[in-house]
C-alpha positions in Angstrom: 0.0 0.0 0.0 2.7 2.2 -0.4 1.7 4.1 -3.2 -1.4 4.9 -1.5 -0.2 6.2 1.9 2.2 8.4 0.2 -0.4 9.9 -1.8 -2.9 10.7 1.4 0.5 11.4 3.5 1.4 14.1 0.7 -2.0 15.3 0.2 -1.9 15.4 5.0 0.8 17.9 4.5 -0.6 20.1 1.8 -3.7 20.6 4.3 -1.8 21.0 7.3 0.8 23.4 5.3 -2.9 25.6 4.2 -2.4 24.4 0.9 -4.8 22.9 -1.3 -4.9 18.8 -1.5 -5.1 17.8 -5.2 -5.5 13.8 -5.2 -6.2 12.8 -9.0 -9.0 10.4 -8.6 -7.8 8.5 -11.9 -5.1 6.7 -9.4 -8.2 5.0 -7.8 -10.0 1.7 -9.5 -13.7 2.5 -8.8 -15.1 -0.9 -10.6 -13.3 -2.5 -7.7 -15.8 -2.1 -4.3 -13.4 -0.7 -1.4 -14.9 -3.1 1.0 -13.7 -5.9 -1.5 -10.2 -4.6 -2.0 -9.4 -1.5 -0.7 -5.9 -1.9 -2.1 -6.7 -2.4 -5.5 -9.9 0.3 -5.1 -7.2 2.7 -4.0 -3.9 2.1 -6.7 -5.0 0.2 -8.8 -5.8 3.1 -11.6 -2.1 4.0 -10.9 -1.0 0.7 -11.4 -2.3 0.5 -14.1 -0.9 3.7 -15.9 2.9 3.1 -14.0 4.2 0.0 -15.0 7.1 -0.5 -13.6 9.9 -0.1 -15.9 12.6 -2.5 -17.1 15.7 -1.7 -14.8 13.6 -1.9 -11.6 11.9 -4.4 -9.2 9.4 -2.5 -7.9 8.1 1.3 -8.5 5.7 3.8 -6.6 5.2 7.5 -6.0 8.7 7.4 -4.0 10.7 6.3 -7.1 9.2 8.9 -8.8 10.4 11.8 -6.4 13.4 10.1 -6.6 13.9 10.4 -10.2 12.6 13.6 -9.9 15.8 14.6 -7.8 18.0 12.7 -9.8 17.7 15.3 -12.3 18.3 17.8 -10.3 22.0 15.9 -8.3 22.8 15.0 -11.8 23.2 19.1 -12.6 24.8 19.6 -9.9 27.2 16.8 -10.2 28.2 17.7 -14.0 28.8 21.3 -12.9 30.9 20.4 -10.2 32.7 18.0 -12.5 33.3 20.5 -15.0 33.7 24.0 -13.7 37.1 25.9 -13.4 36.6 27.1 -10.2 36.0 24.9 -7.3 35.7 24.9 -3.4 37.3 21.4 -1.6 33.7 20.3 -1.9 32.9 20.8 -5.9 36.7 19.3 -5.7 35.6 15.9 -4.0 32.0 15.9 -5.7 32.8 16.6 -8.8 36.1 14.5 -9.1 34.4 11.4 -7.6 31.4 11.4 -10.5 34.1 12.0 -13.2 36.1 9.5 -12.2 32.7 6.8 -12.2 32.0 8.3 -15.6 35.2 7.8 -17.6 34.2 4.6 -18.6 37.1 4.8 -21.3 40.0 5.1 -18.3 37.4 2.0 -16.7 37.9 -0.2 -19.8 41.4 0.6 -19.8 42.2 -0.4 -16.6 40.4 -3.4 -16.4 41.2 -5.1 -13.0 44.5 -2.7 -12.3 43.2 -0.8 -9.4 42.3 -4.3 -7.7 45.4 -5.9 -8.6 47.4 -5.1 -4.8 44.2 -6.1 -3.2 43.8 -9.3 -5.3 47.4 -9.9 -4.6 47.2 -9.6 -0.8 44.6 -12.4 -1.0 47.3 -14.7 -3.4 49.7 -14.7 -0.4 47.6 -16.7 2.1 48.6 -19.3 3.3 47.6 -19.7 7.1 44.1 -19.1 9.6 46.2 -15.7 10.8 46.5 -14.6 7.1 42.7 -15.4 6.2 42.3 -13.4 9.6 44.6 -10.3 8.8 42.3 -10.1 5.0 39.4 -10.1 6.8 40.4 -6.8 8.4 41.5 -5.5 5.6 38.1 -6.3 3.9 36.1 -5.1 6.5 38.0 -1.6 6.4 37.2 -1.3 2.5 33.8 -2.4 2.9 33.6 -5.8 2.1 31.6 -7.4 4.6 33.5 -11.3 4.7 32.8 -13.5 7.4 30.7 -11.1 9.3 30.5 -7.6 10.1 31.7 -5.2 12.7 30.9 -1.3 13.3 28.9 1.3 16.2 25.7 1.2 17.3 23.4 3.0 19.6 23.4 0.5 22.8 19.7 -0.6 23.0 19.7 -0.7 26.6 21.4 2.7 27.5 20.1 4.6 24.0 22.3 7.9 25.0 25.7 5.7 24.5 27.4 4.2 21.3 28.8 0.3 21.7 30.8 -1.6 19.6 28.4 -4.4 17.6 28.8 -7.2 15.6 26.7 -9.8 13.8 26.0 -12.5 11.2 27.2 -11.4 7.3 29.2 -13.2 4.8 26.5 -14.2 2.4 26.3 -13.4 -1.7 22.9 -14.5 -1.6 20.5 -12.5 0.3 19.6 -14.5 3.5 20.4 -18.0 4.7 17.1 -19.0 3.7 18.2 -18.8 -0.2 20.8 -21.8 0.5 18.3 -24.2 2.3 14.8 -23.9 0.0 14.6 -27.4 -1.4 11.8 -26.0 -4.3 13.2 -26.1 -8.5 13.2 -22.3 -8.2 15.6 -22.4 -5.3 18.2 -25.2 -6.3 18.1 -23.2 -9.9 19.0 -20.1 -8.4 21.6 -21.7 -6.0 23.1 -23.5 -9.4 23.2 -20.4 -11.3 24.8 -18.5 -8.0 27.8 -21.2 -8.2 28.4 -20.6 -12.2 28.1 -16.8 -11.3 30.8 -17.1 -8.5 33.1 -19.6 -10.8 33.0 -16.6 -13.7 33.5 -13.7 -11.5 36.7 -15.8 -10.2 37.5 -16.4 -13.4 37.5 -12.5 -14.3 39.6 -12.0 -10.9 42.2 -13.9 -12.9 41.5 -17.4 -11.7 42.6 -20.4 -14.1 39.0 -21.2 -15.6 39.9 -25.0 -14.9 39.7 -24.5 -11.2 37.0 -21.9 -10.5 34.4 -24.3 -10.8 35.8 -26.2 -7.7 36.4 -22.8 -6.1 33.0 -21.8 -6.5 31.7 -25.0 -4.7 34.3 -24.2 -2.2 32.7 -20.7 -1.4 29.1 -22.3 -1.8 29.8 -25.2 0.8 31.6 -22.3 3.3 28.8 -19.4 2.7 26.2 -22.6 3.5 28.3 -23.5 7.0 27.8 -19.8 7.9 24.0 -19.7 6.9 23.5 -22.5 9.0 24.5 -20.9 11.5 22.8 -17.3 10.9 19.4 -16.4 12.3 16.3 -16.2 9.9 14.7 -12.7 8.8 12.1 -13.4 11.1 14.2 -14.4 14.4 16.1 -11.0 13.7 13.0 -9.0 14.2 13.5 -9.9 17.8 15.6 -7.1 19.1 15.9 -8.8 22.9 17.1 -12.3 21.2 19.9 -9.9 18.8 21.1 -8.1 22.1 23.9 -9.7 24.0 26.1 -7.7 25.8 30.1 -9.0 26.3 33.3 -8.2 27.3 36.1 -8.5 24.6 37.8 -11.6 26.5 34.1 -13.2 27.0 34.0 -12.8 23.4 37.5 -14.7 22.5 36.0 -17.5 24.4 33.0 -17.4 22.6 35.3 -17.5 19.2 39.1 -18.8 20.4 40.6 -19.5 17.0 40.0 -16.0 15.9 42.3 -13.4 17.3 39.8 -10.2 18.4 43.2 -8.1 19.8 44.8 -8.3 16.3 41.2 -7.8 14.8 40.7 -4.4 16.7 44.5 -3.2 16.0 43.5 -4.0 12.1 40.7 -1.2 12.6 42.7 1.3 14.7 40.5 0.5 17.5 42.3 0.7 20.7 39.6 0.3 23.3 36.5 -1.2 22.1 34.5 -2.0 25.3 31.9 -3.9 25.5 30.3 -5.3 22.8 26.9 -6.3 21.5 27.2 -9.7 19.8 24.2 -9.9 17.9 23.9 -13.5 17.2 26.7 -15.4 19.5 25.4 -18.9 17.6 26.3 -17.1 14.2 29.8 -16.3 15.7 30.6 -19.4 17.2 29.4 -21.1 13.4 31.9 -18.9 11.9 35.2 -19.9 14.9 34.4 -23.4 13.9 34.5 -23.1 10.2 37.9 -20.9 10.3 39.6 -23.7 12.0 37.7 -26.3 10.4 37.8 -25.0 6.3 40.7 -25.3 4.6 43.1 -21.9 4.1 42.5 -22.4 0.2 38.8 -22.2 0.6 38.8 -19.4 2.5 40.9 -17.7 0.1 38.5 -18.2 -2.5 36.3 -17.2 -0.3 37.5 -13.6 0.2 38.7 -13.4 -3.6 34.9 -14.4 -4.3 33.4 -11.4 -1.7 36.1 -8.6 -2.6 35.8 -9.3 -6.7 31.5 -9.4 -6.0 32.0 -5.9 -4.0 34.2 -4.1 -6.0 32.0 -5.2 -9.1 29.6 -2.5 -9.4 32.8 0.1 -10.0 35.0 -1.9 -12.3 34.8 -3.0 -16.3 31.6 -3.5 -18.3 32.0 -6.9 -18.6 32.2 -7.4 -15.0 29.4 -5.1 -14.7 27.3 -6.9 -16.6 27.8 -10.2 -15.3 27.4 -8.9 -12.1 23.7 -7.7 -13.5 22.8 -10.7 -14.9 23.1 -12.7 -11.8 22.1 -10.2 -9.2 19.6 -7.9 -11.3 18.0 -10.5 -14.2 18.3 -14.0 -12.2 17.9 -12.4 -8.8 15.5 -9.6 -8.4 14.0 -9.7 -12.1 14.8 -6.5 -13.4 15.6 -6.7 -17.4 18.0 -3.5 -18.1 20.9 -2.0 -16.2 19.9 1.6 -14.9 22.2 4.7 -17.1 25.3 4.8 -15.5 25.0 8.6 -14.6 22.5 7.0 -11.9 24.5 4.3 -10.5 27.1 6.9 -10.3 25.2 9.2 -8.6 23.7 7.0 -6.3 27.7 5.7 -5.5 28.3 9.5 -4.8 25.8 10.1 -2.5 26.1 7.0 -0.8 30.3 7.7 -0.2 29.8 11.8 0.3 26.6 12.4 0.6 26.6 15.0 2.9 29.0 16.9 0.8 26.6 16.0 -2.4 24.1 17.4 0.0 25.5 20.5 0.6 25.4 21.1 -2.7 21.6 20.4 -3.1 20.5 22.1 -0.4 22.6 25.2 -1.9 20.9 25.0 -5.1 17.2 23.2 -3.8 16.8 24.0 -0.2 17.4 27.4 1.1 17.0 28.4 4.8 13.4 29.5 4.6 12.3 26.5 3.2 13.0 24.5 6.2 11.9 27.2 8.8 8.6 26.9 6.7 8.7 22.5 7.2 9.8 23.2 11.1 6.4 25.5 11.9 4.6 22.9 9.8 6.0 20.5 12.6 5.5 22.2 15.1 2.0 22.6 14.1 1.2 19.6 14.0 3.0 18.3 17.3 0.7 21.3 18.8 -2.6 19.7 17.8 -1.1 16.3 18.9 -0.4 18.0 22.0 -3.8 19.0 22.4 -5.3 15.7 21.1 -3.5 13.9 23.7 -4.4 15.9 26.9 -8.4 15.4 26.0 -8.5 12.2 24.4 -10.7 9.9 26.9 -9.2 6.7 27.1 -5.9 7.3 28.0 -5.2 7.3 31.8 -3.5 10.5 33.5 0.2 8.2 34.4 -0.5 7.3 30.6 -1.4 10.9 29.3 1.4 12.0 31.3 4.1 10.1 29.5 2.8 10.5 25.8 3.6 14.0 26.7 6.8 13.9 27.8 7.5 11.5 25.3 6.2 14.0 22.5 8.2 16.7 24.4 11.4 14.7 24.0 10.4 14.1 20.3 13.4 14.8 17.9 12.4 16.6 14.3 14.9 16.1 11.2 14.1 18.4 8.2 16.0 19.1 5.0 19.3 18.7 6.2 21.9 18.7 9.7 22.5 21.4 11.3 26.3 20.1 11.0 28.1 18.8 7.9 30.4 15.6 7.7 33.7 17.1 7.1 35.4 14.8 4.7 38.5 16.7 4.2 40.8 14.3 5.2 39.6 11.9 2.5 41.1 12.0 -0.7 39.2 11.5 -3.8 40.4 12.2 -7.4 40.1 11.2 -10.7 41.8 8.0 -10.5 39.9 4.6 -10.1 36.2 4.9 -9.2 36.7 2.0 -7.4 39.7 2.9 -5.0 37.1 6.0 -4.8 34.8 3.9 -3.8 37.4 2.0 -1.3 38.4 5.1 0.3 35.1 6.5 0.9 34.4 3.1 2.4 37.6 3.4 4.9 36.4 6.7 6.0 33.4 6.1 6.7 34.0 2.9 8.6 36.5 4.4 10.9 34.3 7.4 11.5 31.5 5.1 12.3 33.9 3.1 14.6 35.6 6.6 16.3 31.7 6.4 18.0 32.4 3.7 20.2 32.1 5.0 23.9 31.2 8.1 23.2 27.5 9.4 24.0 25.4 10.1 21.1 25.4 12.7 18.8 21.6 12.9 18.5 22.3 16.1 15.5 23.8 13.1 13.4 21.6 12.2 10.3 21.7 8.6 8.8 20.7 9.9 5.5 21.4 12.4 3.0 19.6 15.4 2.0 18.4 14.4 -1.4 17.0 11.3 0.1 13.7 10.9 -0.5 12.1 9.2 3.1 10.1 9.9 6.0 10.6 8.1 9.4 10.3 7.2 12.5 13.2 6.1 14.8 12.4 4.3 17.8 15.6 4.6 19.6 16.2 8.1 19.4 12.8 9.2 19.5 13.0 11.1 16.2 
């Protein structure tokens, strides 16, 4: 019902902003009786003039906002690219899209710019290597084996905790590996001939990356095995378990956490929140238990699959087949101005968001959205001290809640600074693994520190509305 609720939550705000609510009526499907299917009575008219086009799963009124601003970023980003005279911030935004457009100097390079990376990998040859390139991986934003960042500590919300929990799969959750229907073991067949090519492209003799590819297949299904389903992660008491680093090198005592947390500069990490301590047990056992040669087909398999996106055409597009065509359905590859763009704003996107808000968002625009707010937390106020069935211990904490109730519009009221991170027109993808870097180890610099409750987790052109539970917002 998405399409729906944004239409009467757009048309909410028009009212409340004194505007005049337009909903076009040709969205609905009035042969169909609301009582029978309110959905269909609602969208389906919409539906049926939207189809959803061929380089996308799924589309609604979002996606088209989102295109919407894509028009806009993609100005932006070609001026910033092109002009004479820049600021640090034109510098990184506009050097970071050029360097994702030049698909000649992409196609010229081929695999170069992973080269010292792919070598790294070639020189395993023991559990502490495999251990030492899982760092590495982590710190370029290759989630191998699991993954490990900040978090906001569920059970004291005003402090960030390390946390760490189950990752490591190419498919999307464990339940892809264990589905015993045709579809399934198709999928999982066609997974394995996608993991022997990309192997192949990372320089692998062709003879042995079918074996490889069962290698990272029977080690990927060892760690499924041991991850929680997509339903038992809803829980967010059965994710939560609080440790000490030496109560976690029990839980996991071939794996060496102190070397781990000197990989990621991390000198005090504190407690910990293990998320799921089965999942990291699962994946002890296998790093002892799998052979070193597995694992480094493993990692060659997870760093070749990440970097894909930002690499040749031909691995780009065998990328898409699997993950876009076999996988999610969708038939084309989206332009590459967008996949660019979205890699911009997902590396720098508060420095892409600068830029927006310069050109889309002034000042008075989001005093306007804060009244709007404000507005409507006042008739909530009032709502909630008349409204009859609410007790007065009840009544009273609605309203301190709503009192305490955070408000995000438009954009922080403090920027990112990414001047310490270089970005050029070299490789988009050592771009991309840079951006990944800092980002990580700003994300880890949290640890122990109170939260910053001015931080955004998204950007400025993103198009979203939500609620967040643990920080009230």
């Amino acid at each position: 019902m998405r399409r729906f609720l944004f239409a009467g939550f757009a048309a909410g705000l028009a009212f409340a902003a004194g505007l005049q609510a337009n909903i076009d009526l040709r969205n609905f499907d009035t042969a169909v009786k609301p009582q029978d299917d309110f959905y269909a009575f609602a969208d389906g008219g919409w539906i049926r003039t939207h189809p959803v086009p061929s380089a996308y799963s799924s589309w609604g009124a979002f996606n088209e906002v989102d295109e919407h601003n894509k028009i806009a970023l993609r100005q932006i980003l070609e001026k910033a690219a092109t002009a004479a005279q820049r600021d640090w911030i034109e510098q990184q935004v506009g050097d970071f899209y050029a360097s994702g457009m030049d698909e000649a100097a992409i196609e010229a390079a081929g695999l170069a710019p992973l080269r010292p990376e792919l070598d790294r990998l070639a020189k395993i040859t023991t559990v502490a290597d495999v251990q030492a390139a899982l760092v590495r991986l982590h710190r370029i934003g290759v989630n191998a084996g699991f993954f490990f960042t900040s978090e906001q500590d569920p059970k004291n919300s005003v402090m960030m905790i390390a946390g760490g929990g189950q990752a490591g799969l190419g498919l999307p959750d464990r339940d892809y590996y264990f589905r015993d229907d045709d579809k399934s073991k198709l999928l999982r067949q066609q997974y394995a001939d996608h993991v022997a090519r990309m192997l192949e492209w990372a320089g692998d003799p062709p003879a042995a990356t079918p074996a490889e590819a069962r290698a990272v297949m029977k080690l990927e299904t060892v760690l499924a095995q041991g991850s929680k389903k997509l339903a038992e992660l809803r829980d967010p008491v059965a994710n939560y378990h609080k440790m000490a680093p030496a109560d976690l090198q029990k839980l996991t005592p071939h794996f060496d956490w102190k070397a781990y947390f000197a990989g990621l500069d991390l000198a005090q990490p504190g407690d910990i929140d293990v998320g799921q301590p089965e999942f990291f047990s699962t994946f002890d056992t296998a790093l002892s238990a799998t052979p070193v040669a597995d694992w480094q087909a493993y990692l060659r398999w997870h760093l070749i699959h990440a970097a894909a996106p930002y690499l040749n055409a031909a691995i780009v597009n065998e990328n898409f087949d699997f993950y876009g065509r076999k996988l999610t359905g969708r038939q084309q590859l989206r332009d590459r101005w967008k996949r660019v763009l979205d890699t911009v704003d997902g590396g720098i996107g508060e420095a892409l968001g600068q830029l927006y808000v310069a050109g889309y968002f002034p000042p008075e625009s989001k005093t306007r959205m804060l009244k709007l707010v404000g507005n409507l937390r006042a008739a909530l106020r009032d709502r909630l001290q008349t409204i009859e069935w609410m007790d007065e211990p009840t009544r009273a904490a609605a309203l301190r809640k709503l009192d305490a109730f955070g408000v995000k519009i438009g954009y922080p009221d403090k920027w990112i600074d990414y001047s310490r991170l270089t970005v050029d027109r070299g490789p988009f993808v050592l771009n991309v693994f840079r951006a990944n870097d800092f980002n990580g180890q700003r994300d880890l610099a949290k640890i122990g520190r109170p939260v910053d409750r001015s931080e955004w987790g998204m950007t400025p052109p993103t198009v979203n509305a939500y609620y967040n539970p643990t920080m009230n917002e």
